[in-house]
N, C-alpha and C positions, 0 to 999 in steps of 0.2 A: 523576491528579496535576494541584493546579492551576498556573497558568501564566499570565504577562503575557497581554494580550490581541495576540493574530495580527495585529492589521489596524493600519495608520497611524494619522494624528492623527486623521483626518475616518473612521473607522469606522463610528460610528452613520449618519454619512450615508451611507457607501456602503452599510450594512446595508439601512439604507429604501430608496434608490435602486433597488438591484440585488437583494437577496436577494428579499423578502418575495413579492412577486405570481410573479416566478419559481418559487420552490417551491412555493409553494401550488396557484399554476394545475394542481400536476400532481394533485394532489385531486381537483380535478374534482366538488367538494360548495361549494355556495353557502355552507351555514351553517356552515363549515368555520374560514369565515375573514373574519368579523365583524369581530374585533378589529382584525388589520391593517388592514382598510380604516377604521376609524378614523382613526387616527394616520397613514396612508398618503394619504386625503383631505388629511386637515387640514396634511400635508408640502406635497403639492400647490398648496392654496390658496395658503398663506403664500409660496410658491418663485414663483409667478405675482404674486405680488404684489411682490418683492424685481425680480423679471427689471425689469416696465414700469418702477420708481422709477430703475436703472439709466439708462434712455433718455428720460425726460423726467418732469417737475415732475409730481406726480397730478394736483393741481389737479381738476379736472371726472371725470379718469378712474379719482378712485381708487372713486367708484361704479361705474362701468363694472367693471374689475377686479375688485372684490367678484362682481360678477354674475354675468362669467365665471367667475371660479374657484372660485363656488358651484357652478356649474350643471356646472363640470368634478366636483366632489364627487358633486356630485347623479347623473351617470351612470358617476362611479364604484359608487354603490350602487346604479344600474339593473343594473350588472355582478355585481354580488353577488350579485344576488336573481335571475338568470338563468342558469342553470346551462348551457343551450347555446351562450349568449355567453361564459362563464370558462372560455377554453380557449388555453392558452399562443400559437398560431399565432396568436390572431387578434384578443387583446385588444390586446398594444404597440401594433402598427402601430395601430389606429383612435384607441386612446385618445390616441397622440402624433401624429398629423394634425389629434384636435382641438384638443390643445393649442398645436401648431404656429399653424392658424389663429385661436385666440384670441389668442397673444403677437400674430401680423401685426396681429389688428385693433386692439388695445392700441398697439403701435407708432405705426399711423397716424394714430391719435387724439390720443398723445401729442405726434407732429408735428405738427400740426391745431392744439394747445394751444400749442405751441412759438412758431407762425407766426402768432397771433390773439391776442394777448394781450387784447386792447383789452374790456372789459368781464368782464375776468374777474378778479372780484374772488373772493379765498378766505375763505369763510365759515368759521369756527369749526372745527367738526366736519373741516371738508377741511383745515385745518392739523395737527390733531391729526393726520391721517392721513399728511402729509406726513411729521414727526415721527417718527412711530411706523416707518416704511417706513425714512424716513435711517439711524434706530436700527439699525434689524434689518441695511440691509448695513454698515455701519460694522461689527457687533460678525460678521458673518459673514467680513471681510475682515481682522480680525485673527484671526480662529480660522482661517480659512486660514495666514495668515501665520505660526503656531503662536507666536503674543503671546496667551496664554492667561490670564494674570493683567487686561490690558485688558475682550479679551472677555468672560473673570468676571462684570467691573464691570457692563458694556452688557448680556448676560445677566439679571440680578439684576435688573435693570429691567424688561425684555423680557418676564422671568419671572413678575413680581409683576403686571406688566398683563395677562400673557395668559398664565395658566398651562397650557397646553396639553403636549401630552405631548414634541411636536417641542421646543418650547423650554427644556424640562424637561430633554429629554434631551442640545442643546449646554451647556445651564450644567451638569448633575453634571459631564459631562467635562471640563470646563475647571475646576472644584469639583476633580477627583481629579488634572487636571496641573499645577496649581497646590498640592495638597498640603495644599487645604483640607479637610480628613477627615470635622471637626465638621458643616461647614456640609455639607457632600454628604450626609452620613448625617442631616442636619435634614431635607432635603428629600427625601429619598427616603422617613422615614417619612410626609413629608406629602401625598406622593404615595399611600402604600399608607393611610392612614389614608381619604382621597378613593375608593379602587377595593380595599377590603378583600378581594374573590374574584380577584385579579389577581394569580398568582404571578412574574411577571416583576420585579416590586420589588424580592422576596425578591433575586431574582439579582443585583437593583444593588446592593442592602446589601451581600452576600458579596462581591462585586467591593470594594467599598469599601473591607470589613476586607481583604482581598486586598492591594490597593495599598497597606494601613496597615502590613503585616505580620503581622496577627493571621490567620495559615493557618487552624488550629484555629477559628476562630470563623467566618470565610468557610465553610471546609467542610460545618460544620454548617447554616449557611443555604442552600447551596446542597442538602443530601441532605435538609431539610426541605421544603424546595421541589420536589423530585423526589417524598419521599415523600407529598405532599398533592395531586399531580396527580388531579384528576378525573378522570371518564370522559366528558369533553367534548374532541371532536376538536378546535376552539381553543384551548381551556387546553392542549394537549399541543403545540400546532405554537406558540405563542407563546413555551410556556415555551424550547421546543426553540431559537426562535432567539434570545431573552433569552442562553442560556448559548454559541448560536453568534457572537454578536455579545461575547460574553467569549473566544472562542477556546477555551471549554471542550469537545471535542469529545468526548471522552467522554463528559461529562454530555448530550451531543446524543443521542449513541446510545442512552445510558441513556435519555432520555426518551422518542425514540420506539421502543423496544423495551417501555416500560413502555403507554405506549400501545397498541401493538398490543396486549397484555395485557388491558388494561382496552376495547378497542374491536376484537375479532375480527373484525367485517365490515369495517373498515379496512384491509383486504390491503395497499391500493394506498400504503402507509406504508412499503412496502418500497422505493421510490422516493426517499421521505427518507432511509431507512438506508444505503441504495446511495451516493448522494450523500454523506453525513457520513465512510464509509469511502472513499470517493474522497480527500475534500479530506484524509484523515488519510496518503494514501499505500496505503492497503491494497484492494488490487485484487481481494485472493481473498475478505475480505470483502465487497465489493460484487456481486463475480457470485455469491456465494452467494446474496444477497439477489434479483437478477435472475432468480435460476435460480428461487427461491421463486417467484417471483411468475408467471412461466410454470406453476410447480406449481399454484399458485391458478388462471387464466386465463388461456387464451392468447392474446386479445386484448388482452391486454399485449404480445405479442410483438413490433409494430412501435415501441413507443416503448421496447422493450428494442436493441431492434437499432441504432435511433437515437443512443441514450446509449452504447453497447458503440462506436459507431462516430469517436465524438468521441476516448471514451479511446483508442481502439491507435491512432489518427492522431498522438499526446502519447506514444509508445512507443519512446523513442530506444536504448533496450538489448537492447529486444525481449522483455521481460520478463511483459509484461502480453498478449503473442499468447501463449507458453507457457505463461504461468499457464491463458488461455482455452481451450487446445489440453488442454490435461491433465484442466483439471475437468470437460471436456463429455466424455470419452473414458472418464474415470471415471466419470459419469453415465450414460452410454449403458451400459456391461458391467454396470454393476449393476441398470439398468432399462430394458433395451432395448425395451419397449413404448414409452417415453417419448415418445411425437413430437414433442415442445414440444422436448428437446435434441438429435434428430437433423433437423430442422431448424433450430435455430440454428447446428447445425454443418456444414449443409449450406450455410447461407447464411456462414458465415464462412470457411469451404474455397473460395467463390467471390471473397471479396470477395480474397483472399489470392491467389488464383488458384492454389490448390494441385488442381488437378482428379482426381489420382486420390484425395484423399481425399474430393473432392464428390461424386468418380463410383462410391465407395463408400453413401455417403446415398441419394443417387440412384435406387441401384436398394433398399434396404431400404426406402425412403419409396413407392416406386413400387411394391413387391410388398404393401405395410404399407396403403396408400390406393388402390389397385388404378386408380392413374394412367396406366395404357394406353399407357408410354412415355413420356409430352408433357413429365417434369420432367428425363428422359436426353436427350431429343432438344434441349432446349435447351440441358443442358449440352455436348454434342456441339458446336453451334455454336459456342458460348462458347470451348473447346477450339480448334476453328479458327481463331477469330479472332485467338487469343492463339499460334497455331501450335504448338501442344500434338497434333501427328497420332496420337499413339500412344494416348492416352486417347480421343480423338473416334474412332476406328477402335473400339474398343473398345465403347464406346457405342452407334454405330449397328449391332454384331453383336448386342447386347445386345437393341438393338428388333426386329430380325430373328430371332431368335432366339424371338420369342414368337405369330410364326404371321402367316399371309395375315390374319385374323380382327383382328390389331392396325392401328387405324386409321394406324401411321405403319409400318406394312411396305414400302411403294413405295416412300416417299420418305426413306427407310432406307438399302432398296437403291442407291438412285439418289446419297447423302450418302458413301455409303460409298465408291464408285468415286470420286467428287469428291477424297475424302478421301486416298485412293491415288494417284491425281493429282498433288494437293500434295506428297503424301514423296514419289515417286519423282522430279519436277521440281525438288525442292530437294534432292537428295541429289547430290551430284558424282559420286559411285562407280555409280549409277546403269548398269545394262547394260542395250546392245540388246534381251536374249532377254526382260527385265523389263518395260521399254516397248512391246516386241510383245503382250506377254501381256495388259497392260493394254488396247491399244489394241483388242484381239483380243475383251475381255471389257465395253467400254464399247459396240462396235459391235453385239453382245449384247441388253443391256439398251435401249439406243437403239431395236433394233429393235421390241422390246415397247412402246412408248408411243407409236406409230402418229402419230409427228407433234402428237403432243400438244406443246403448248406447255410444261406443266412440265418438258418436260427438254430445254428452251432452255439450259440452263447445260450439261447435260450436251455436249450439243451444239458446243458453244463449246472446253469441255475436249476432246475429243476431236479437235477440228479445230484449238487449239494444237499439240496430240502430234504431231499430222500434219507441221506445217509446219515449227515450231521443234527437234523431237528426232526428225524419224523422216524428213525432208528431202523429204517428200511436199506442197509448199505449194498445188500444181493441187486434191490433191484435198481440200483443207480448205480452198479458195475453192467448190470444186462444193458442199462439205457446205454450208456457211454460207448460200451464196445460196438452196437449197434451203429453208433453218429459217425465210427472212426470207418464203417466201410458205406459211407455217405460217396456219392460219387462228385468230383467236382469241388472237394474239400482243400480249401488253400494251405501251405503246409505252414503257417502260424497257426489257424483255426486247429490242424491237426494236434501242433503243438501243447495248443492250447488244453485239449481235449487229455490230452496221456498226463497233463500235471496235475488236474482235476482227477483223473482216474488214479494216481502215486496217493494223492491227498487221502484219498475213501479208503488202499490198500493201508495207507501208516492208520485209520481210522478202525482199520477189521484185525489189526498187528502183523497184517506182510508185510513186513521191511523191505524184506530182499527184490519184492516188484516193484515197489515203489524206486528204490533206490534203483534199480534197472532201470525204469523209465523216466526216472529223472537225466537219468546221465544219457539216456538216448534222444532226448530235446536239447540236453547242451550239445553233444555230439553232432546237431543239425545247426545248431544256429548259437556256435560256437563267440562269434563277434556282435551278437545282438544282445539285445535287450531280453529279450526271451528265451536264449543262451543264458543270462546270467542269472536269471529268476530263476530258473531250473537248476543251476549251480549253491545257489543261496538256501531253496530249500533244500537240496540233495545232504548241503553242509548241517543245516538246520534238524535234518534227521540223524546225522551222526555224532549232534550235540545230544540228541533225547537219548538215545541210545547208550550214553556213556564216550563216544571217542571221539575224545574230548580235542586230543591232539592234532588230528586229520580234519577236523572241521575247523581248528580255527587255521590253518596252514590256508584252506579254499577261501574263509573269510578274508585273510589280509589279503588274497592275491584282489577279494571285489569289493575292496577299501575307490580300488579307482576304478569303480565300475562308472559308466556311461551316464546311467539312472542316478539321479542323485536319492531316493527312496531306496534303491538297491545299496549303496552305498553307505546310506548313513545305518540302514538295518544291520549289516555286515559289519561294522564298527561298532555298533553298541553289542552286537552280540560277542565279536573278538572281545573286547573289553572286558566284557564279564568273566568271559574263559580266563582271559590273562590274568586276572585280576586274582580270579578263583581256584586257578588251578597249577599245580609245579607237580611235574613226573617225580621228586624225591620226596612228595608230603603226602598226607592225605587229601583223597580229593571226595570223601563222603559227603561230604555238603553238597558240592559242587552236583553231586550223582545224584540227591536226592531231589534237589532244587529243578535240576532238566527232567526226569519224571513226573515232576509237579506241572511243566510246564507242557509236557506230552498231556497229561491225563487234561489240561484244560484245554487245549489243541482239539482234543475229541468228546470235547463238550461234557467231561465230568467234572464238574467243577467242584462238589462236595470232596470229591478221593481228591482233587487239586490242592486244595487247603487243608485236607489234613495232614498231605505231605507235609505242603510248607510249616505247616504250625510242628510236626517234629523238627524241623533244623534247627531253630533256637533251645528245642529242649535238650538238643546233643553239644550244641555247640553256642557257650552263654556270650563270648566274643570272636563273629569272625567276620572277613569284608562281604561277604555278599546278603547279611543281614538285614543294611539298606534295602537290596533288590528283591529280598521275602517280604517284606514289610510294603513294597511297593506294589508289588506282583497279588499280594494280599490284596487288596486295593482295587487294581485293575478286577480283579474277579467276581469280587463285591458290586461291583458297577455291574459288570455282564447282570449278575442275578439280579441286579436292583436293589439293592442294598443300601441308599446309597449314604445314609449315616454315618454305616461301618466303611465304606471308602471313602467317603471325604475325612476322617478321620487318621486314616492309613495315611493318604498324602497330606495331610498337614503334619503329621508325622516323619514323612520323609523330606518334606519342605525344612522344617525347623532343626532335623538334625543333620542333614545331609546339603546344604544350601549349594555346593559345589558340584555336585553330580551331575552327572552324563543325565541320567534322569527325573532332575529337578524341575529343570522347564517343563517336561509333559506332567510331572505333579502338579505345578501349579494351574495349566491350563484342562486337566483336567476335572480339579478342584474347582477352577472357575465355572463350567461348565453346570459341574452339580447346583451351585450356588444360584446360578442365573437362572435355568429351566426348573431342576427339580426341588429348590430350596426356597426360589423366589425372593431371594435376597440380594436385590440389586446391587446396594453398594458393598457389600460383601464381594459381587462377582467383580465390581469398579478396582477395585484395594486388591484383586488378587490378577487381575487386566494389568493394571497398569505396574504393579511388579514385574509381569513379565516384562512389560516395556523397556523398562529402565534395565534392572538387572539381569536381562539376558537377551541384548541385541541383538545377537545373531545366532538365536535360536528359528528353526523354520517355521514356531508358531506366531512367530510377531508381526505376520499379516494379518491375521486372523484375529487375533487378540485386540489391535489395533480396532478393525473391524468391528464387533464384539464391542468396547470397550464408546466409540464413537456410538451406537445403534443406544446402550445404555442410560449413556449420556443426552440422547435429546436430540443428536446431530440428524437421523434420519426424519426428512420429510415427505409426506406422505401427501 
């Protein structure tokens, strides 16, 4: 069907500007795309030359200008003719730095002109030039202005001196919004009369009849045009954006589907068709095309992944993760050899963080490529990071599972217990007999690595167990001291070890070592990441303690820390301080509140809450009442409570809706709802709250997530 054209007043020019080198670049064939550079040059030229007129008189520099914006021509077709150079990353950037530096030195030339006048007389030829440049922005500042019938005028002139394709192409338009029919269709056969093997005219004629009202006559110029395309890979992407720059999108598809036809070693055409069913809205036509081209090469794969990764970022219904979830699921059962779609959907199940469908791919890509584990062990990680334990358990059974002989069997073992670790330290229900068994089965494995440095981490977890959940803190100061004269210990792992060791000293009430060996890890790794964790908690001790001052002074310095988890901690903690505390008031609240927050640090949570529950008895209005009421909460959860803490945060939700810690009320609120309340749409209604009112909170990946799995969207 045809159809007004899509695009604004300045169309063609955003067609040259933005379209043309964009699509083409993904060709990736020099002689592909002649033509544009043509008319793409010559935009160029002319647009350098309009910029300097802008900022001063030509006088002397309209040769200068000539020069440059030849020689910008000139390495535009050094680009053409270089096929390792025509590659989207890497053309914009150079080729707009040189242009960048040509306008600076036109500029300062034309100030150099501005400042010296004195013997600068204009010769002939330089006024013409002057002239000709006034022209051209004159009639480019009314066709902005959409005074169309002026620019016409200035056009018409413009056009008869320099009949170039650029100029050609502001006068038709200003010719069809002005309603001049005759005159547009004079000059468009004189165009095709001038480039007789150029079907893109055909399309400005049909356009013409179009805007006249003659459909029937447009039609047939445009399916004339279609039907006369050669088997020249130019004539097929020119024509294609002739009728894209009409908004005929159909006719796009039509031509490069007919292309493909007449040019079978042009797979990579399917990159265009992708693209045309994109801009048309139709999603399942584009991954079809994506999925083709995987079927062609797989080396396609990353610049498929690329483009699939722009669209579901643009997926506000969630319509286009479903559409991608369905057609790869239907590709996989119908050709499960296929690697090309069970790795995109191995890579799309991550990007989504849906891990039991990754850790599905996972193992059929890894039994399929005889990957020896290395693509489950990372999912595994990934899994943890994301505190996904039941998958990463799963995972590391998986690489255990395939024998001493699999190079990731140890470190398997050794992930796996870690992993056990995590659920049973985050679970509140958690019993003795479960922590014994564990601790019983880490001491174990520990023993098999003879002091090996790789099970430095193991080490670490077991001598938390000790101290924090099993009330043994002596002898997870014995273990630790032990690991640190480990030979062959990397000085992160060392690191790692002395912060874990400060944590067990603030847990037995040594301050004074803790605080020592905090500051002697920042001291080491000063510009790291592990420098600043040790700075964060060093500060975080000097909040429990009362000084109050000095920690938040270290807090704002690791407001810009690296980490963005180090960072956003350090801010919500300053906040509170600032918030809570002035050197000219009282700060009893403030003292008793970080005691509260010491005593649940080392795992008392009963003394924790009854802190807090004195602050409101001393103090019936003050600001950090939110954050007892919150911190209440949080605690409740640990013990498993969890009535009494979803109650706390809807509490803090309903009266506090603006806080620093509203978004983790609500997500942890949601949380209870979905697992331990089993009130789906309860957990939906408090999911998609986050959504909406708190975009850029860092739960709104997750929540999304969560809030999708809820809903139906996961299949299985």
């Amino acid at each position: 069907m045809l159809k007004r054209s899509i695009l604004d007043n300045s169309c063609y020019e955003r067609r040259i500007l933005q379209e043309p080198y964009h699509e083409l670049s993904i060709l990736h064939k020099p002689h592909q795309v002649q033509g544009a550079w043509d008319w793409l040059e010559e935009y160029i030229i002319i647009s350098l030359r309009n910029t300097v007129a802008a900022y001063a008189n030509m006088r002397a520099t309209s040769r200068i200008a000539n020069m440059l914006a030849t020689s910008c021509g000139a390495m535009l077709r050094a680009y053409s003719g270089d096929a390792k150079s025509f590659a989207f990353h890497l053309f914009p950037i150079s080729l707009l730095r040189y242009f960048a530096t040509s306008l600076l030195i036109l500029i300062s030339l034309s100030s150099r002109a501005q400042d010296h006048p004195a013997g600068g007389t204009i010769l002939p030829f330089q006024q013409e030039a002057v002239t000709a440049n006034n022209e051209d922005q004159m009639a480019q500042q009314f066709f902005q202005a959409k005074n169309y019938e002026k620019a016409a005028e200035l056009y018409q002139h413009i056009y008869t001196r320099t009949p170039s394709f650029y100029n050609y192409t502001y006068y038709l338009y200003c010719l069809v919004e002005t309603q001049a029919y005759d005159e547009a269709k004079k000059i468009v056969k004189a165009q095709q009369k001038n480039d007789k093997n150029t079907l893109k005219y055909e399309v400005d004629l049909g356009y013409v009849y179009f805007r006249e009202g003659n459909i029937a006559k447009s039609k047939k110029l445009y399916d004339d045009a279609l039907k006369h395309v050669p088997a020249e890979i130019n004539q097929v992407v020119e024509l294609a954006n002739a009728f894209y720059a009409k908004g005929e999108m159909d006719y796009v598809i039509s031509t490069y589907k007919k292309g493909r036809e007449l040019l079978p070693e042009m797979r990579n055409l399917g990159f265009e068709l992708a693209g045309a069913y994109e801009r048309m809205g139709n999603f399942k036509g584009a991954m079809e095309e994506y999925l083709g081209l995987l079927d062609a090469d797989m080396n396609y794969a990353t610049n498929v992944r690329d483009r699939l990764q722009v669209l579901l970022a643009q997926d506000d219904d969630n319509t286009k993760h479903t559409d991608l979830r369905n057609i790869l699921l239907e590709r996989i059962q119908k050709d499960p050899g296929n690697v090309g779609y069970s790795e995109l959907l191995w890579w799309y199940s991550v990007q989504e963080k849906d891990f039991e469908l990754a850790f599905i791919q996972a193992k059929a890509l890894d039994r399929r490529l005889k990957e020896d584990g290395g693509r489950v062990m990372e999912l595994a990680h990934l899994a943890i990071s994301n505190n996904d334990y039941k998958v990463a358990g799963e995972a590391y059974k998986y690489v255990i599972s395939k024998g001493a002989s699999c190079s990731f069997h140890e470190a398997a073992r050794r992930e796996l217990l870690h992993t056990k670790y995590l659920l049973l330290t985050a679970d509140p229900g958690a019993k003795q007999k479960d922590l014994a068994e564990l601790q019983k089965s880490m001491l174990a494995e520990l023993a098999k690595w003879d002091n090996d440095p790789e099970a430095a981490r193991l080490a670490m977890d077991l001598a938390h167990l000790d101290a924090f959940y099993l009330a043994d803190a002596d002898a997870a100061l014995d273990l630790l001291d032990k690991v640190l004269e480990w030979n062959g210990m990397s000085g992160k792992d060392r690191a790692d070890v002395k912060m874990e060791l400060a944590d067990i000293h603030i847990y037995k009430g040594d301050m004074w070592t803790a605080t020592v060996m905090y500051q002697q890890v920042y001291r080491d790794f000063k510009n790291d990441a592990t420098g600043q964790e040790a700075k964060f908690r060093n500060a975080r001790l000097s909040y429990y303690i009362g000084e109050f001052e000095w920690a938040k002074a270290q807090l704002d310095i690791l407001k810009a820390a690296t980490s963005k988890f180090i960072a956003n901690d350090a801010m919500k903690l300053a906040m509170l301080i600032s918030n809570n505390y002035d050197p000219d008031s009282n700060t009893v609240a403030l003292g008793f509140y970080s005691r509260a927050e010491l005593a649940d640090f080392r795992n008392t949570e009963v003394k924790a809450l009854q802190t807090l529950d004195s602050i409101p008895q001393r103090f019936q209005t003050h600001p950090i009442l939110d954050n007892v009421i919150y911190r209440k909460g949080e605690i409740y959860l640990k013990l498993g409570n969890f009535k009494m803490a979803d109650s706390m945060f809807a509490i803090v939700i309903m009266s506090h809706p603006m806080d620093i810690i509203t978004d983790e009320a609500i997500m942890n609120r949601a949380g209870i709802h979905e697992v331990q309340m089993a009130d789906k749409q309860g957990a939906m209604a408090l999911y998609q709250d986050l959504l909406n009112n708190y975009p850029g909170s860092l739960f709104v990946p997750e929540a999304r997530k969560r809030y999708r799995s809820l809903r139906g969207d996961k299949m299985q």
